[in-house]
C-alpha positions as CSV (number, residue, x, y, z in Angstrom):
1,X,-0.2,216.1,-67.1
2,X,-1.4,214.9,-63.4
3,X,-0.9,217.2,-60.9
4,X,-0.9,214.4,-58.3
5,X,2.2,213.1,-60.3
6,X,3.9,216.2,-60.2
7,X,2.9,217.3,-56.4
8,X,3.9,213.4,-55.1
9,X,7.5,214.0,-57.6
10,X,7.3,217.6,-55.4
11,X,7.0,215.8,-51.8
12,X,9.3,212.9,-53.1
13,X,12.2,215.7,-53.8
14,X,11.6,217.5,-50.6
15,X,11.8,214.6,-48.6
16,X,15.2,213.5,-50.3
17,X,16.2,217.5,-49.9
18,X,15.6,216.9,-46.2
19,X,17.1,214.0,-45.5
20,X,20.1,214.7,-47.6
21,X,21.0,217.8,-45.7
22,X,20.2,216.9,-42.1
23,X,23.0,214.1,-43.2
24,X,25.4,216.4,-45.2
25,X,24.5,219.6,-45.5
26,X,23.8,221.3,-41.8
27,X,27.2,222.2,-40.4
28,X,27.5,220.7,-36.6
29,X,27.3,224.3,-34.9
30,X,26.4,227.7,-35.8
31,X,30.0,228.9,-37.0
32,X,31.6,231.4,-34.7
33,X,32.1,235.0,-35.3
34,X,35.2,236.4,-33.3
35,X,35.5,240.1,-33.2
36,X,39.7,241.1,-32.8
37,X,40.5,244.9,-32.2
38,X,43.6,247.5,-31.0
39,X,42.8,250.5,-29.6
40,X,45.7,253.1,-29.6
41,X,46.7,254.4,-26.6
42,X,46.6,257.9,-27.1
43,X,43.1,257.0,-28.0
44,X,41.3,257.4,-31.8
45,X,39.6,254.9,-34.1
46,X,39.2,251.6,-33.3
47,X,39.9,248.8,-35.6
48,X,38.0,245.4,-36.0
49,X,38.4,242.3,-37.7
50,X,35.8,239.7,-37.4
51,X,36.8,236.2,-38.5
52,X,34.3,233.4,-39.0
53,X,35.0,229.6,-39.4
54,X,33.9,227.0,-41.6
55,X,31.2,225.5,-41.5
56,X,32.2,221.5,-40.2
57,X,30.6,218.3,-41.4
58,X,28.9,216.8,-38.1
59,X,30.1,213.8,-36.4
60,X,27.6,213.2,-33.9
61,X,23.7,211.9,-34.1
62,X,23.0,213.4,-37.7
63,X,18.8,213.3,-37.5
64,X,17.6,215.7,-34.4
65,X,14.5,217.3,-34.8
66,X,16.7,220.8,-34.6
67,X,18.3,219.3,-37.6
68,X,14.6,218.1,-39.1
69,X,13.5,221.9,-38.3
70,X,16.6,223.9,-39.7
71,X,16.2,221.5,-43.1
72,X,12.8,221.9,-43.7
73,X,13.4,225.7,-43.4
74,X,16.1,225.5,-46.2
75,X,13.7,222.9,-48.1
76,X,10.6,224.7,-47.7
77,X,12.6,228.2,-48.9
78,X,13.8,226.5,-52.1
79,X,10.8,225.7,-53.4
80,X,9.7,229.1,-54.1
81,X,13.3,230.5,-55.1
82,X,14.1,232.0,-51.6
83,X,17.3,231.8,-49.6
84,X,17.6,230.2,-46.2
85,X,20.0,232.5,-44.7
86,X,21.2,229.2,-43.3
87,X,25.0,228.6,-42.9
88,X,25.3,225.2,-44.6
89,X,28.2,222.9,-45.4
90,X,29.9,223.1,-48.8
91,X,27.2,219.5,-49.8
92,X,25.0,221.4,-48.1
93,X,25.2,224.7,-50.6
94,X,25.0,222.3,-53.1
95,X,22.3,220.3,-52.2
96,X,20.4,223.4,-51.7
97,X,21.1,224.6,-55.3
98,X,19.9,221.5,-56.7
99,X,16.9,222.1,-54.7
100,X,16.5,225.5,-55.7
101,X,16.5,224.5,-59.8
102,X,14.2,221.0,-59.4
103,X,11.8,221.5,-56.7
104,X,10.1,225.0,-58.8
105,X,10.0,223.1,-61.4
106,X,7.9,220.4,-60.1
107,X,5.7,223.0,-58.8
108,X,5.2,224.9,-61.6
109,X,4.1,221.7,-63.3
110,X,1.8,220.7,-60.8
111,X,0.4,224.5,-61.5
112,X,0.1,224.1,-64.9
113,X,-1.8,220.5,-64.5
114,X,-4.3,222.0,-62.2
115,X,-4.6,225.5,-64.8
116,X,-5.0,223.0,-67.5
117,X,-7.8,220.7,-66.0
118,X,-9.7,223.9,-64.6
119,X,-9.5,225.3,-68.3
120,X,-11.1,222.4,-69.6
């Protein structure tokens, strides 16, 4: 019931979070939206269809510090249950879940450790 244990399990986890999707989980671009429409000719509504595509594994240098910034956002967001709003690979939305269950966890104990030597 350390809170140092928990809070160093914490940074241990957020650091493999990091690393783990600046390698698998941030897609190589921001995917692309394409907006297609027809307009009639005798003029009326105008329809739309906007396509987006996949997110792609990169192939390129992996560890940028774009890369380090974008994945500390999505680390730093799981930790208190929030969403990135980060278009991630399909390892990447899966790493992020993971994320999103353990690294609470770890903080809430560390919470609880500190609560309970306070109490004391």
């Amino acid at each position: 019931m350390r809170a140092s244990r928990a809070l160093g399990w914490l940074a241990a986890a957020m650091l493999v979070t990091i690393v783990l999707l600046m390698s698998f989980g941030l897609p190589e671009d921001a995917p692309k939206r394409e907006a297609t429409g027809t307009v009639p000719t005798g003029g009326g509504t105008i329809t739309f269809e906007i396509d987006r595509d996949e997110p792609r594994n990169p192939t390129g240098n992996r560890f940028t510090g774009e890369r380090f910034e974008k994945a500390l956002n999505v680390t730093l967001n799981s930790v208190v249950f929030r969403s990135a709003d980060q278009d991630l690979t399909t390892a990447g939305t899966y790493i992020e879940m993971t994320s999103r269950l353990a690294e609470p966890v770890l903080l809430g104990l560390a919470v609880l450790a500190v609560r309970n030597r306070v109490k004391r």
